[in-house]
Residue, then its C-alpha position, 0 to 999 in steps of 0.5 A: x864474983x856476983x859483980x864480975x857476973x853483973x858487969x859482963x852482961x852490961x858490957x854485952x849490952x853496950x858493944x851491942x847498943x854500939x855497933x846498932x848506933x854505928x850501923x844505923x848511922x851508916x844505913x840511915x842517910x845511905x837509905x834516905x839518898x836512895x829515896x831522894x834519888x828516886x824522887x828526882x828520876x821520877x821529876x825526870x821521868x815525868x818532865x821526859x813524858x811531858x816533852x814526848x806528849x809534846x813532839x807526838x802531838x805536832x802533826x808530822x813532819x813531810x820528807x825530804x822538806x823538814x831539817x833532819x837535824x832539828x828534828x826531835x826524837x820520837x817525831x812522826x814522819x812521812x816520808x816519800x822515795x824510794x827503798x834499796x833493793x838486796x841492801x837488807x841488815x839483820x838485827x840479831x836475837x830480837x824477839x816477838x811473842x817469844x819467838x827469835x828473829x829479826x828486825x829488818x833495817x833497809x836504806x830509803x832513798x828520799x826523793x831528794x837524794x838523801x839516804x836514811x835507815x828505815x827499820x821495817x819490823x820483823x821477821x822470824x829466823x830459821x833455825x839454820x843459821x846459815x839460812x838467813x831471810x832477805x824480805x824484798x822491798x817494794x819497787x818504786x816510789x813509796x811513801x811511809x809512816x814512822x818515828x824518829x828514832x836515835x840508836x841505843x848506846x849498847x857499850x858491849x855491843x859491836x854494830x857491825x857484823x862478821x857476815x859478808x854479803x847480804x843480808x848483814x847481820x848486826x847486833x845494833x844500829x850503827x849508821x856510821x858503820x852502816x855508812x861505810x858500807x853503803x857508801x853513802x851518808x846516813x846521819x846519827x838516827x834511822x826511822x822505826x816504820x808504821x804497821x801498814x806502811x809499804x815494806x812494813x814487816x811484823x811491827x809491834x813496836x815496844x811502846x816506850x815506857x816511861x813510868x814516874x810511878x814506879x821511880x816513886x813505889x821504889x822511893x816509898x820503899x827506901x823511906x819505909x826502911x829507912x824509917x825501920x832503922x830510925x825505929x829499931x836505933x830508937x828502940x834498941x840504942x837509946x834511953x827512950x828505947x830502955x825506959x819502953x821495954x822497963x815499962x814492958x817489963x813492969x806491966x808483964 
């Protein structure tokens, strides 16, 4: 009877180191290649910031003159021509200082015929929806300060909207849709306006944020686990574990 009650105890402890070795072995290498991973979107995120230094640093390119498809993204520009007047698109649900509205997108004539997307900022939306804003544009020749900008890949958003007429509201910038609206080629980028530029609606642009720190304080943070496992396997499934808690056990 005592041996049956000595051994049941053991068995326990057994199973037990058992299962801590196998769920170390699987949580172990799992929390070291997250780690790793973050490390390398940190590399990347750094390389991606010192190529951005690099394009914001060149002085602007001057449209129309510059090849539109050499240029790089994020690149400063200046361009001369003329806006579309009543050809306004809608951004829906954009936001500025917690207030819903829109970001307003109008064709630009540049002086050599070209026609590209030139997202003007925002504006604040009534709260009838049937009542849409359609900021006019300047009349004549103009000339803006921007960025280029390539359209987000949003996989559940549509670019097109139901709206007929103008202004169109649209959930994302789609230039090939946009196109064939207009009728008129756009290219696969569109240029987000300077603050003080001529049609220039409430800008503050979200600065693109590119943070290498915060990919390495998540690395620090899936090492730091993996480390408590590594410890807790030590402590709890091996000999070296055992023979700590006896030595406990003798000082008690």
């Amino acid at each position: 009877m005592n041996a049956h009650k000595t051994s049941a105890p053991k068995q326990f402890t057994t199973a037990f180191r058992r299962k801590v070795t196998v769920l170390c072995l699987l949580t172990f290498p799992l929390l070291l290649s997250l780690g790793i991973w973050q490390l390398q979107r940190a590399e990347e995120k750094r390389e991606r910031q010192g190529e951005l230094e690099a394009v914001q640093s060149q002085p602007p390119e001057i449209l129309p003159g510059a090849d539109l498809g050499q240029l790089s993204e994020h690149r400063r520009l200046i361009l001369t021509g003329y806006y579309w007047p009543g050809r306004n698109w809608l951004l829906d649900n954009r936001q500025r200082q917690g207030k819903v509205g829109f970001e307003v997108v109008t064709p630009f004539e540049l002086s050599d015929g070209t026609v590209l997307l030139v997202n003007r900022g925002w504006i604040r939306g009534e709260r009838d929806r049937s009542t849409l804003p359609d900021p006019a544009v300047p009349e004549g020749e103009v000339t803006l300060f921007g960025e280029w900008w390539s359209p987000s890949d949003h996989p559940l958003l549509e670019g097109e909207g139901a709206s007929a007429g103008w202004p169109k509201v649209i959930l994302s910038i789609e230039p090939e849709l946009m196109a064939e609206t207009l009728g008129e080629p756009l290219g696969g980028h569109y240029v987000k306006l300077d603050d003080g530029s001529p049609g220039a609606l409430i800008t503050q642009w979200q600065q693109y944020e590119i943070s290498a720190a915060k990919h390495l304080g998540y690395a620090v943070q899936w090492f730091a686990m993996a480390l408590a496992v590594l410890l807790w396997f030590v402590f709890t499934a091996t000999s070296l574990g055992r023979r700590w808690r006896h030595k406990d056990n003798e000082a008690a």
